[in-house]
C-alpha positions as CSV (number, residue, x, y, z in Angstrom):
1,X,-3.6,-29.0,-8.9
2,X,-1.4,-27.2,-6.4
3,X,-2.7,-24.4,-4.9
4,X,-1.2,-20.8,-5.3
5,X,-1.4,-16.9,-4.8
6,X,-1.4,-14.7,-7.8
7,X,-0.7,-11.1,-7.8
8,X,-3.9,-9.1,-8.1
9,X,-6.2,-12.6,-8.1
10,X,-9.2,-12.5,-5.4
11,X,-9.7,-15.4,-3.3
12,X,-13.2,-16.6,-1.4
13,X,-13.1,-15.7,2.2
14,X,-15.6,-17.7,4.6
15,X,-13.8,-16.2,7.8
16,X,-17.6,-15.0,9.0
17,X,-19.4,-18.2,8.9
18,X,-19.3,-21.3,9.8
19,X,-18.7,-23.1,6.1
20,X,-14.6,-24.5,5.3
21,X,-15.7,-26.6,2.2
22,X,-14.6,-23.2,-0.5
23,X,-12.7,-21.5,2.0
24,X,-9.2,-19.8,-0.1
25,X,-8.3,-18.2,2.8
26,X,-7.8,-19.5,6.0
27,X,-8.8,-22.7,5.1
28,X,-5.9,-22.9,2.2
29,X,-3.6,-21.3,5.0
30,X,-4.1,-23.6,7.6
31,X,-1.8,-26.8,7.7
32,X,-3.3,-29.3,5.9
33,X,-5.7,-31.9,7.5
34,X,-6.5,-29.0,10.4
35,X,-9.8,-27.0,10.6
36,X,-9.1,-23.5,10.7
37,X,-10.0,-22.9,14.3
38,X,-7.4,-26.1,15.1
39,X,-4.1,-25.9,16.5
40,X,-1.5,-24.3,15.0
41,X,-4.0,-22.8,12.3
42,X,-3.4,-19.1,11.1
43,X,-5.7,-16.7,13.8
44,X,-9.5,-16.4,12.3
45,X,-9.3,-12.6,13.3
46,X,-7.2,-9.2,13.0
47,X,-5.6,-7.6,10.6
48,X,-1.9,-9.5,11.7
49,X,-2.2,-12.9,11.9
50,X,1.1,-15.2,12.8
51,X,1.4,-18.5,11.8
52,X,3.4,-20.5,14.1
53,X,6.3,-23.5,13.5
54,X,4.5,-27.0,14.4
55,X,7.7,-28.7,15.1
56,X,8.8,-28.8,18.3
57,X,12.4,-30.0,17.5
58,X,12.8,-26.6,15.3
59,X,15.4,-24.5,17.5
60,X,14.6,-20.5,17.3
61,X,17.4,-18.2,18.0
62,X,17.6,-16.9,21.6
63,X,14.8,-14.4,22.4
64,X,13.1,-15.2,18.9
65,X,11.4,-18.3,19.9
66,X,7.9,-16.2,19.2
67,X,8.7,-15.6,15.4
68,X,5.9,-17.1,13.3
69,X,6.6,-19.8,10.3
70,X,4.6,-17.3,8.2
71,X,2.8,-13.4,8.4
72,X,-0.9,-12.7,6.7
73,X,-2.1,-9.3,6.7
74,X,-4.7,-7.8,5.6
75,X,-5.9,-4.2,5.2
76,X,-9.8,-3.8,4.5
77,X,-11.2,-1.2,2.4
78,X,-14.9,-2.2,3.2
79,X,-17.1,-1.5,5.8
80,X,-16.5,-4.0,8.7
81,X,-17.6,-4.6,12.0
82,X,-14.2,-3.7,13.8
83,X,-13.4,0.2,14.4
84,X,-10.4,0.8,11.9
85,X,-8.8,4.6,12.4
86,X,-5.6,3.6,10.5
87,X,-5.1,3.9,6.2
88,X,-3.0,1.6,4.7
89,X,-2.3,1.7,0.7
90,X,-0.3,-1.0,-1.7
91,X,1.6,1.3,-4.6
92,X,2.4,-1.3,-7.1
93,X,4.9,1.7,-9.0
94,X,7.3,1.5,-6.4
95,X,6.5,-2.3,-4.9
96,X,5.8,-0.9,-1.5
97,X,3.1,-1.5,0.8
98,X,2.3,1.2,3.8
99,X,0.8,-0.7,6.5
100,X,-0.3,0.2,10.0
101,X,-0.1,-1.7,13.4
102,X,-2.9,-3.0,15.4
103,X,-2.9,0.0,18.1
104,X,-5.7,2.1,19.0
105,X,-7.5,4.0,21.5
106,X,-8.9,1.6,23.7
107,X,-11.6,2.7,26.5
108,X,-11.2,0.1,29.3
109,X,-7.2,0.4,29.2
110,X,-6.6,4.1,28.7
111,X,-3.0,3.4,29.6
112,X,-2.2,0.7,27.0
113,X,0.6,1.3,24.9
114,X,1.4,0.6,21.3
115,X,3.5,-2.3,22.2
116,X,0.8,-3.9,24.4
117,X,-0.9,-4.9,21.4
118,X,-0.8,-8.3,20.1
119,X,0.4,-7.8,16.4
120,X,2.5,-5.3,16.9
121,X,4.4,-7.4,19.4
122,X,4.9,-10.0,16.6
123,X,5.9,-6.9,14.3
124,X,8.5,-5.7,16.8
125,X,10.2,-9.0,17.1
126,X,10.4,-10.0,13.3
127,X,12.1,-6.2,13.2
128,X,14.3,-6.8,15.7
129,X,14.9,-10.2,14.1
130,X,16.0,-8.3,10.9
131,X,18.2,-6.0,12.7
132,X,20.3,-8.8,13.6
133,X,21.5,-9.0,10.1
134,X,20.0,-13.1,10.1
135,X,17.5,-13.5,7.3
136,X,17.4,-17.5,7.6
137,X,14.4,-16.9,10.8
138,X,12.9,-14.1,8.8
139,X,9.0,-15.1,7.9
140,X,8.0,-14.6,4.7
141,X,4.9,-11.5,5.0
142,X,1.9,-12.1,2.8
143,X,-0.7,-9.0,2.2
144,X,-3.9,-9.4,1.0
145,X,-6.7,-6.7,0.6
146,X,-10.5,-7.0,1.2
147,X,-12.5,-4.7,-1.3
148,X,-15.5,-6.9,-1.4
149,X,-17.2,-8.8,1.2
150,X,-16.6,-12.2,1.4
151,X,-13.1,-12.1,-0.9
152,X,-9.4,-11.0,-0.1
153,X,-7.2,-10.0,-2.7
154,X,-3.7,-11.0,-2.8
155,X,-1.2,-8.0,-2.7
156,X,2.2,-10.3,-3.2
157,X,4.5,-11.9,-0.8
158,X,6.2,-8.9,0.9
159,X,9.3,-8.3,3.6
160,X,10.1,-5.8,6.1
161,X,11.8,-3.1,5.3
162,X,11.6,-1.1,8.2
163,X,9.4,0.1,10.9
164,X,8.6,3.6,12.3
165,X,6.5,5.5,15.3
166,X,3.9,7.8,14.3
167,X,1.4,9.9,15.9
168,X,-2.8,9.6,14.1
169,X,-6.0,10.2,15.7
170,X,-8.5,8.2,16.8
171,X,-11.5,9.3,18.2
172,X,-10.2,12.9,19.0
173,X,-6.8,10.8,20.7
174,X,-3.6,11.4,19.7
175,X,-2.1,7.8,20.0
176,X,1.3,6.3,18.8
177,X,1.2,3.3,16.4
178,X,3.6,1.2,14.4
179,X,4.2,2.5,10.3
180,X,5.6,-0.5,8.6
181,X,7.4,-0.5,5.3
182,X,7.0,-3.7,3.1
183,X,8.4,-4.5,-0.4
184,X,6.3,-6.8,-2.4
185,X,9.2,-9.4,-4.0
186,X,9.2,-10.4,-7.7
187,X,7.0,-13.0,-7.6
188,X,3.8,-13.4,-9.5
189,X,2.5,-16.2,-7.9
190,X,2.9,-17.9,-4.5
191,X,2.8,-21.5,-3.7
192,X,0.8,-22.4,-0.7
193,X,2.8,-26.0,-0.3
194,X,6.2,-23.9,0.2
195,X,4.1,-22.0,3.4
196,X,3.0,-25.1,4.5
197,X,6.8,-27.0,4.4
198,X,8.1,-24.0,6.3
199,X,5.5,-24.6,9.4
200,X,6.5,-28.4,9.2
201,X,10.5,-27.3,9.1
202,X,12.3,-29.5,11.7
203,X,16.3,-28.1,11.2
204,X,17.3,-24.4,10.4
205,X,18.0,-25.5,6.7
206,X,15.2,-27.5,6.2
207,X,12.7,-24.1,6.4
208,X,12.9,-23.1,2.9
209,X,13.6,-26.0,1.2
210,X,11.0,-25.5,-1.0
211,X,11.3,-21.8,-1.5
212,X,11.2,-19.9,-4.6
213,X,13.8,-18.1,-6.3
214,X,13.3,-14.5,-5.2
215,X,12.7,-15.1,-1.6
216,X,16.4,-17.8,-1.8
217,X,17.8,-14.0,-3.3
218,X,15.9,-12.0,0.0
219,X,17.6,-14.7,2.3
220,X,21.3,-13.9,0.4
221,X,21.0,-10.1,0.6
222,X,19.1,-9.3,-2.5
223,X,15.9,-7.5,-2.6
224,X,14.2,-8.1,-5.7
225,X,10.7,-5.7,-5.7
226,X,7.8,-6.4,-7.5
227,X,7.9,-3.7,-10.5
228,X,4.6,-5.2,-12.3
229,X,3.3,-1.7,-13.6
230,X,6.2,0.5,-13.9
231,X,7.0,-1.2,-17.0
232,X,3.5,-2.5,-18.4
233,X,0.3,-0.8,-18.4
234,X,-2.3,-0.4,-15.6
235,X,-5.8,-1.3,-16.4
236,X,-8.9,0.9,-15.5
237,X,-9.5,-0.9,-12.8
238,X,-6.1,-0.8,-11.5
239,X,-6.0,2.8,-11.7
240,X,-9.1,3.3,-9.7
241,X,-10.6,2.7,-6.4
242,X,-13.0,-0.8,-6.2
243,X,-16.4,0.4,-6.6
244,X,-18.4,1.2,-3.3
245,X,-15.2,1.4,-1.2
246,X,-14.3,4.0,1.5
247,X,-11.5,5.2,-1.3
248,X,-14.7,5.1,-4.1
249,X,-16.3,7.7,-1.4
250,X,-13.2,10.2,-1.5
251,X,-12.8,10.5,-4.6
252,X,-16.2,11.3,-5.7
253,X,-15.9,14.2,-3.2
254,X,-13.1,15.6,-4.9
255,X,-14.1,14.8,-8.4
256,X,-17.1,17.1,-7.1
257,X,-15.0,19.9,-6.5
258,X,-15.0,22.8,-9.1
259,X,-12.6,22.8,-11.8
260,X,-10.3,25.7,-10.4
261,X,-10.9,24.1,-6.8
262,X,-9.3,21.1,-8.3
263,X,-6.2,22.9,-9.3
264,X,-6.0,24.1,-6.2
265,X,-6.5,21.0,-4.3
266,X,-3.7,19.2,-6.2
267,X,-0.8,22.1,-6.1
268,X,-1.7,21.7,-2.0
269,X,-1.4,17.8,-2.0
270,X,2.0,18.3,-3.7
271,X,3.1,21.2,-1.7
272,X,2.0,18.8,1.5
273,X,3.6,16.0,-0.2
274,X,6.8,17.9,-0.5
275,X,7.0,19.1,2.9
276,X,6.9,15.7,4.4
277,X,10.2,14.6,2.5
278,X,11.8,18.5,3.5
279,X,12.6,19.2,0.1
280,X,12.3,23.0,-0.2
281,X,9.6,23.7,-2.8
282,X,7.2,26.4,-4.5
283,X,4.5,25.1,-6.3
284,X,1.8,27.5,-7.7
285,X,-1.2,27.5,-9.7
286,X,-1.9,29.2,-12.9
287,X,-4.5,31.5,-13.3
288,X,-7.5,30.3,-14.4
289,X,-8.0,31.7,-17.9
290,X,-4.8,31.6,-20.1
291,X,-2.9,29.7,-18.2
292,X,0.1,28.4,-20.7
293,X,-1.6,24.9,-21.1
294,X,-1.0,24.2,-18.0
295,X,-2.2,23.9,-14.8
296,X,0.2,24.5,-11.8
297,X,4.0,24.3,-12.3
298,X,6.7,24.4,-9.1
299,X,10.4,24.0,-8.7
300,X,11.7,20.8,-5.9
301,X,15.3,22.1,-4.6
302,X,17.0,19.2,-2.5
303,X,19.3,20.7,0.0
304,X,23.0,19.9,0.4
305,X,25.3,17.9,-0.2
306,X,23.3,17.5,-3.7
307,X,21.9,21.7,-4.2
308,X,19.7,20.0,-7.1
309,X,16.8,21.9,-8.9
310,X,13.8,20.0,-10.4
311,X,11.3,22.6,-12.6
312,X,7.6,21.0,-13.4
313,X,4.7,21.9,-14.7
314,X,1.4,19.4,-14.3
315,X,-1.7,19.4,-15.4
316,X,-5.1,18.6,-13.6
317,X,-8.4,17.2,-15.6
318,X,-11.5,16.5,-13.5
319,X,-13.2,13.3,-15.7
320,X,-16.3,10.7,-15.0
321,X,-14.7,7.6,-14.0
322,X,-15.6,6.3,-17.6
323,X,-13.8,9.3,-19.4
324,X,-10.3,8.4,-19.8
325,X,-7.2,10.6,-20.2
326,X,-6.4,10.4,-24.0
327,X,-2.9,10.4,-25.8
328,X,-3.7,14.2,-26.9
329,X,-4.5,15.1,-23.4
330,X,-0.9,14.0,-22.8
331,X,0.6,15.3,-25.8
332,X,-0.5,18.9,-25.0
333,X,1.1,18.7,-21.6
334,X,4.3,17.2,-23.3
335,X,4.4,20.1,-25.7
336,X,4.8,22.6,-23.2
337,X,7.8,21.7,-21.3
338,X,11.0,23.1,-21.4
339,X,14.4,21.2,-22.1
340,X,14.7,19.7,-18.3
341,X,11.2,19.7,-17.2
342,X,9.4,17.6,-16.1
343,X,5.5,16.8,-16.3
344,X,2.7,15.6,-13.7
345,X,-0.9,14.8,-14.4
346,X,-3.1,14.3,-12.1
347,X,-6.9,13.4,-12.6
348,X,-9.7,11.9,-11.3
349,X,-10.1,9.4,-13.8
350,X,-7.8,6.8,-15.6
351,X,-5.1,6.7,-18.3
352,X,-6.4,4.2,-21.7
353,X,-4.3,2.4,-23.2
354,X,-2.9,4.5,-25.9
355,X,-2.1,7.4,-23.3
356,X,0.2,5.3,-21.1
357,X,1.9,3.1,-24.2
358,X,2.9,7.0,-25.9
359,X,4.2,8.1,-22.1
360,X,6.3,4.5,-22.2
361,X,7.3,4.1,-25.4
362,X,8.5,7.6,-26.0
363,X,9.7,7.7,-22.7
364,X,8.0,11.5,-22.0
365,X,9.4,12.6,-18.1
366,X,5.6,12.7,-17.1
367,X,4.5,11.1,-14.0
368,X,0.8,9.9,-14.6
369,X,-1.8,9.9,-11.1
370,X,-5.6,8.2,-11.7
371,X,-8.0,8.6,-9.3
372,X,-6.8,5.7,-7.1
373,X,-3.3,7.5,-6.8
374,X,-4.9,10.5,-5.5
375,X,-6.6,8.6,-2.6
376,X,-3.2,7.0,-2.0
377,X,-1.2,10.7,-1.8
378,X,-3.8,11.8,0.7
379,X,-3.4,8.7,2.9
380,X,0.3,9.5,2.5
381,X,0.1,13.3,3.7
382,X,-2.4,12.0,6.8
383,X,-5.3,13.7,5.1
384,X,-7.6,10.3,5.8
385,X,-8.6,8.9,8.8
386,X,-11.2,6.2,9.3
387,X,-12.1,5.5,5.5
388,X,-13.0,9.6,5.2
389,X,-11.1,12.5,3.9
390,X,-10.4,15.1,6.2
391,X,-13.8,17.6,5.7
392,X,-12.0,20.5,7.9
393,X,-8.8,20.6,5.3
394,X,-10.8,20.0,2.1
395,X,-13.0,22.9,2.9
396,X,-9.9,24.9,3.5
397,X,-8.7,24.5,0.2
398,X,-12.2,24.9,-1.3
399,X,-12.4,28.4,0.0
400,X,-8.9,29.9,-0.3
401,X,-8.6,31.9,-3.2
């Protein structure tokens, strides 16, 4: 049975002992009849991981001889035993993956740089590789996410979008590290033979002789992104954060939050939110007792050349992780927009079945956030650092009146 990577499927990871025999990870990665600490074997450590080209009669473009066969990257959402200060997040709605380079403060080299750093070295050259306009060298990315110990789950086979410079702290230090921007392609599943032809490749068109549909569109110009949820239904557990994760710990802090606090909390995100795409706004919340049946409401003006106006007015429910948002919840939120409006609610619980099929079918203009979109908006507005919300910020909101 050929092996293969499915969207959302968990796979055994053995990276921390000694065992291979069960390995889905590196083990499956590596080129077959090769351990995975052999030669040209994908790295047993980090969060980027290159795979390199085994033939040596494989000619690279001119300063691109470093570009790897194949990419794996992973982002962990568990405790671990390396110092992590970056956040990354996957955001299935829009098929885009947030992910952070491999710089951080480091004590015995005060003076390295964010392109001293191993992976981002190898992120920097598949970028510049991109900008050349030649896809054929480009190596297909492939993200995977560990939310329990001793498993990675597959994210989807992704490419590079672009790649930014941004400031975070670490340790007290402001220090500069890559922001990438992946799409995850249209594929459900990914088949670990094509990974393994590419490695083997001797000749420029022999590397993706074996590769699927969507990524032979990504080579001709078309990006074709991975839409899985916008059109079907999320399930509970898509909708909130794995259970004992650094993102289970967030949100039980704000789901701990008073009811009006919560209001509050969510008109800042979105005001914060706003700000970082500098889209004028005012977003403000009701008051507390007769509030309209709603919660907040706000206006988004985007400045010239478009001078357009979008009105909203969201709601915000503070639920157990077991209570889900109900089709009346959303009905009452519906029933109170104007012709033009649009609706947002936010809460710290999930969306059943019912409530997101009457949002799709009817096609309501209400953008639906669980509790695992929360944690993602605050990792967006830089509000998390190190698998913890930022306490000084939170307790802002908490006491403003």
């Amino acid at each position: 049975m050929s092996k293969t990577y499915r969207v959302g499927y968990s796979y055994r990871d053995l990276t921390s002992t000694k065992e291979e025999s069960g390995d889905e990870f590196l083990k499956w990665l590596s080129q077959p009849g090769v351990g995975r600490s052999g030669p040209n074997t994908i790295g047993a450590t980090g969060g980027i991981r290159p795979k390199k080209y085994i033939n040596n009669n494989l000619k690279l473009p001119k300063g691109f001889e470093g570009v790897p066969s194949l990419l794996v990257i992973t982002t962990s959402n568990i405790s671990q035993q390396y110092h992590n200060p970056w956040e990354d997040f996957v955001d299935y709605n829009t098929g885009q993956i947030i992910y952070w380079g491999d710089a951080k403060y480091d004590e015995k080299s005060r003076s390295k740089k964010y392109k001293d750093f191993k992976g981002n070295r190898v992120l920097l050259l598949i970028n510049e590789l991109l900008l050349t306009q030649d896809r054929k060298f480009l190596p297909p990315i492939l993200h995977f996410s560990r939310n329990k110990r001793g498993y990675v789950q597959f994210s989807g086979l992704c490419v590079l979008e672009r790649i930014e410079t941004a400031w975070f702290e670490d340790k007290g230090r402001p220090i500069t590290n890559l922001r990438c921007i992946l799409s995850i392609l249209d594929l459900e599943e990914c088949p670990v033979s094509w990974l393994h032809s590419r490695a083997l490749a001797g000749k420029a068109d022999e590397i993706d002789r074996e590769s699927p549909g969507v990524w032979k569109e990504y080579l001709n110009g078309t990006t074709k992104k991975l839409f899985v949820w916008s059109s079907k239904m999320r399930s509970t557990s898509e909708q909130l954060p794995p259970a004992q994760s650094n993102e289970a710990r967030i949100l039980e802090e704000i789901a701990s939050l008073g009811a009006k606090k919560f209001e509050k909390f969510c008109s800042v995100v979105l005001q914060e939110l706003a700000g970082k795409t500098n889209v004028q706004h005012r977003i403000k919340e009701t008051r507390y007792v007769k509030d309209g049946g709603f919660d907040f409401y706000g206006r988004l003006i985007f400045p010239d050349p478009l001078q357009y106006e979008i009105e909203f007015k969201g709601e915000a429910k503070k639920y157990g992780e077991r209570s889900g948002v109900k089709p009346k919840d959303i009905s009452r939120l519906v029933a109170r927009l104007q012709r033009g409006e649009y609706g947002i609610f936010i809460t710290t619980s999930y969306y059943t079945q019912s409530a997101q099929e009457e949002v799709l079918k009817d096609g309501y203009p209400v953008r639906l956030f669980s509790g695992g979109d929360i944690v993602n908006l605050l990792k967006t507005i830089g509000k998390v650092s190190n698998g913890s919300i930022n306490k000084e910020w939170l307790s802002r909101i908490s006491n403003q009146n």
